[in-house]
C-alpha positions as CSV (number, residue, x, y, z in Angstrom):
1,X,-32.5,47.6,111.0
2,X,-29.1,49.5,112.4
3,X,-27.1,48.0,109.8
4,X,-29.5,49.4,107.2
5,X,-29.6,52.6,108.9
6,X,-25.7,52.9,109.4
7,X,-25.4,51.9,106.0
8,X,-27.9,54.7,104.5
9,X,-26.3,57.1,106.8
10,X,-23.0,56.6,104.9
11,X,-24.3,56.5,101.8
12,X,-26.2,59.9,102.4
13,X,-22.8,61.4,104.3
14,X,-21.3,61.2,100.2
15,X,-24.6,62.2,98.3
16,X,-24.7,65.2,100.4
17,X,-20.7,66.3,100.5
18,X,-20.7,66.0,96.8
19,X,-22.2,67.4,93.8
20,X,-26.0,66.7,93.3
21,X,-25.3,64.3,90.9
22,X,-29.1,62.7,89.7
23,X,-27.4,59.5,89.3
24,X,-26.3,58.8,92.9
25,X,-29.1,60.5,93.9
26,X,-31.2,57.6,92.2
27,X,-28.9,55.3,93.5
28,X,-29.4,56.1,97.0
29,X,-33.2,56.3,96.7
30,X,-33.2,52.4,95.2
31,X,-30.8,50.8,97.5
32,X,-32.9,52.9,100.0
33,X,-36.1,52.0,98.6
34,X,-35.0,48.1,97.8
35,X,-33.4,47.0,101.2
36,X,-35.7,48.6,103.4
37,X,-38.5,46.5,101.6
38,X,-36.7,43.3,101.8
39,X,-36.8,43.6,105.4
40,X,-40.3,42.6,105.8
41,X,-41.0,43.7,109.1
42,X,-45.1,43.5,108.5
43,X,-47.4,41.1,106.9
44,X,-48.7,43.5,104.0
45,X,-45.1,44.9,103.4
46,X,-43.1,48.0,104.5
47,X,-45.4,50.1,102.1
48,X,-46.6,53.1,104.0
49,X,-43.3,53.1,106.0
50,X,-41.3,52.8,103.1
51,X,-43.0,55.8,101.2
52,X,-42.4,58.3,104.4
53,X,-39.0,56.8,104.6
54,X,-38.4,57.7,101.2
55,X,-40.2,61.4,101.1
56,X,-38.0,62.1,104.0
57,X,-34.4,61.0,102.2
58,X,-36.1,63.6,99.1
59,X,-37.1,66.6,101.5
60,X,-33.4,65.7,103.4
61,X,-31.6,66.3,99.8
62,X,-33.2,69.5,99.4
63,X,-35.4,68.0,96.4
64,X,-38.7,69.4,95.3
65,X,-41.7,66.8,95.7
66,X,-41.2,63.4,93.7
67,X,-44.1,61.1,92.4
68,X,-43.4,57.7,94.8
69,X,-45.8,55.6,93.5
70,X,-46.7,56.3,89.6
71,X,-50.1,55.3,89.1
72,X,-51.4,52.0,87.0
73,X,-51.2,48.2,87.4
74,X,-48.4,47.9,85.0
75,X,-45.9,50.1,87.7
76,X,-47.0,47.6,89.8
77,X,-45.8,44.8,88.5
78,X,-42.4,46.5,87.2
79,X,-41.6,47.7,90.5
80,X,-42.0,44.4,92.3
81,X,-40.2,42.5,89.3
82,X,-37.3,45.7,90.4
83,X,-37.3,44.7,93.8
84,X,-36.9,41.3,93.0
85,X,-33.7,41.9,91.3
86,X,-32.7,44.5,94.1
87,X,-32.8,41.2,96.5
88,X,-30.5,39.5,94.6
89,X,-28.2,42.5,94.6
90,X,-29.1,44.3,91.3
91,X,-30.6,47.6,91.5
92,X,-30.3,48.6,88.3
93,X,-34.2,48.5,87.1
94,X,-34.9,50.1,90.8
95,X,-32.3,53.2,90.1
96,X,-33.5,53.2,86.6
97,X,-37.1,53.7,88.1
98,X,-36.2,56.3,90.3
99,X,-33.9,58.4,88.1
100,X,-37.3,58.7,85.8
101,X,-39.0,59.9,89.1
102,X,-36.6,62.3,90.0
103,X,-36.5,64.1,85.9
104,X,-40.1,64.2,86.1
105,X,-39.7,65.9,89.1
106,X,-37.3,68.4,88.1
């Protein structure tokens, strides 16, 4: 866990010295999102931690109120086939996910 948190602290240090850029934004929401899952600290998952985790990183970049868990079965399975991929170290699908999030949002 303070590897993970050193790490997001770093990577939210650039996201918030530069330019709002919805890209890196997603970015930091997936690896977020991704390794904080993988870390398993509970039997049923890190999903109620995971989604305050992740509304606090939105309300800390100064974004207005993002949908972070899109309703249906078939999100579902695309966002556990995403995490899959984010532990192997691809979070592309993941930052693709969340960059839809965030222009719904906005």
């Amino acid at each position: 866990m303070r590897l993970f948190c050193d790490d997001l602290a770093e990577r939210l240090g650039h996201v918030q010295s530069g330019a709002l850029d919805l890209r890196m934004i997603a970015e930091l929401l997936a690896v977020a999102d991704g390794r904080f899952q993988s870390i398993h600290p509970f039997r049923d998952f890190n999903g109620r931690v995971g989604r305050i985790l992740l509304v606090a990183l939105i309300h800390i970049l100064g974004l207005p109120p993002v949908d972070i868990v899109p309703a249906g079965p078939e999100f579902l399975q695309a966002y556990l086939a995403a995490l899959t991929a984010a532990d192997q170290g691809d979070y592309g699908v993941l930052t693709e996910m969340w960059v839809q999030r965030l222009e719904a949002a906005l």
